[in-house]
C-alpha positions in Angstrom: -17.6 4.3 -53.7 -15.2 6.1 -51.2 -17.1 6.6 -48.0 -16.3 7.5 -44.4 -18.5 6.6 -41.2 -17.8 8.0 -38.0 -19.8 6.6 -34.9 -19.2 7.0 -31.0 -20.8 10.3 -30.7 -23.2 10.6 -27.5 -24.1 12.7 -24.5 -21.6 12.6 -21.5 -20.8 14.3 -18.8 -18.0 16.5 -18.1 -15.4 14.7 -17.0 -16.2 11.7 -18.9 -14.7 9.9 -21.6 -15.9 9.1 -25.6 -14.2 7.2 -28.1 -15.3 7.7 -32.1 -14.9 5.6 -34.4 -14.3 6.6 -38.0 -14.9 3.4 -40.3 -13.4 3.9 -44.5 -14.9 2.1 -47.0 -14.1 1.9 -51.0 -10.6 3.3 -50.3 -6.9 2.1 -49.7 -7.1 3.2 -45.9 -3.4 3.3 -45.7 -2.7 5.7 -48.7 -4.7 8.3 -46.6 -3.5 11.0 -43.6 -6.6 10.9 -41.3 -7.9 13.7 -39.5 -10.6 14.6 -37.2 -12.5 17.9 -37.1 -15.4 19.7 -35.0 -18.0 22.0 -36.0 -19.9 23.7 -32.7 -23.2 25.4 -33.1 -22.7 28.8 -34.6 -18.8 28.3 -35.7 -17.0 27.1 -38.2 -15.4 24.2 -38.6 -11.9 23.2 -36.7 -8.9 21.3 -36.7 -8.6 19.3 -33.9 -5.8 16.0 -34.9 -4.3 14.6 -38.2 -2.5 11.0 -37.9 0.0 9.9 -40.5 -0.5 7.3 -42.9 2.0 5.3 -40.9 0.3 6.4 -37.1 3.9 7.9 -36.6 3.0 11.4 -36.9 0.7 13.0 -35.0 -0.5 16.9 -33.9 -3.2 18.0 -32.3 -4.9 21.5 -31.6 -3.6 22.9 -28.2 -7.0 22.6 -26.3 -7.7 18.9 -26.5 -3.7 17.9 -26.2 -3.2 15.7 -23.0 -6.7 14.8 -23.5 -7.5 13.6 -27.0 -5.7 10.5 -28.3 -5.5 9.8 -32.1 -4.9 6.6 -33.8 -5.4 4.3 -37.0 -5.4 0.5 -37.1 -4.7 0.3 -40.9 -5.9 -3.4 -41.0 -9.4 -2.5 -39.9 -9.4 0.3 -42.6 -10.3 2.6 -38.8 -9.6 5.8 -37.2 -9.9 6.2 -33.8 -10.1 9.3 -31.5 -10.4 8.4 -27.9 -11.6 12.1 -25.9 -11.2 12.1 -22.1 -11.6 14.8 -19.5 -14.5 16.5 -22.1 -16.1 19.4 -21.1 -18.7 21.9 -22.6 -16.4 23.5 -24.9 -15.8 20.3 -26.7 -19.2 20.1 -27.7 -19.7 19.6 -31.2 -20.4 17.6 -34.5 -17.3 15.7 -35.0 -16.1 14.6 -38.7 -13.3 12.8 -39.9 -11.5 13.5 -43.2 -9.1 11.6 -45.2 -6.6 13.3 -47.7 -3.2 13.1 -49.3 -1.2 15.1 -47.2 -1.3 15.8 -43.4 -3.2 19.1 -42.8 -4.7 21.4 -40.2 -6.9 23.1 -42.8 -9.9 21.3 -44.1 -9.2 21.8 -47.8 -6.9 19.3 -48.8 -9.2 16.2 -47.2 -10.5 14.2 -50.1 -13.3 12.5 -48.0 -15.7 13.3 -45.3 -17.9 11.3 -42.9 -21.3 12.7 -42.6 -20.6 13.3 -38.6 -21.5 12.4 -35.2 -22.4 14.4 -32.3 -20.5 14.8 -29.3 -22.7 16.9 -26.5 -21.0 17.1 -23.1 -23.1 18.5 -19.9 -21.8 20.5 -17.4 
């Protein structure tokens, strides 16, 4: 059974740094784009990276670039996004997806981890 955990998620300060962990199961990790999403109380859902199959290609949403760093390491079957400099506004439930093709919508993503909460005070 395909399955996705993410883990990392805490309370921080601003300022301070988190790094989540998004752990596949039951699936061919490297047949997979990876992306990682956020969901803030009382909003929908956003994009906030996609990493290639490969790691090559990455994109990320305007307000977390120079902040947020994206990776895979496709022999641990892991995604990683490492957030520094967070601040209130990038408080949210975070989620990772894996799909087919690299996307900035959420519809494409075949699989999603059940979330982990990032809450940053200010």
């Amino acid at each position: 059974q395909e399955q996705l955990v993410e883990s990392g998620g805490g309370l921080v300060q601003a300022g301070g740094s988190l790094r989540l962990s998004c752990a596949a199961s039951g699936l061919t990790f490297s047949n997979y784009a990876m992306g990682w999403f956020r969901q803030a109380p009382g909003k929908e859902r956003e994009f906030v990276a996609y990493i290639s199959r490969t790691g090559l290609t990455t994109l990320y949403t305007d307000s977390v670039k120079g902040r947020f760093t994206i990776s895979r390491d496709n022999a641990k079957s892991t995604a990683y996004l490492q957030m520094n400099r967070l601040n209130a506004e990038d408080t949210a439930v975070y989620y990772c997806g894996a799909g087919r093709t690299l996307s900035r919508s959420d519809y494409p993503y075949d699989y999603w981890g059940q979330g982990t909460q990032v809450t940053v005070s200010s």
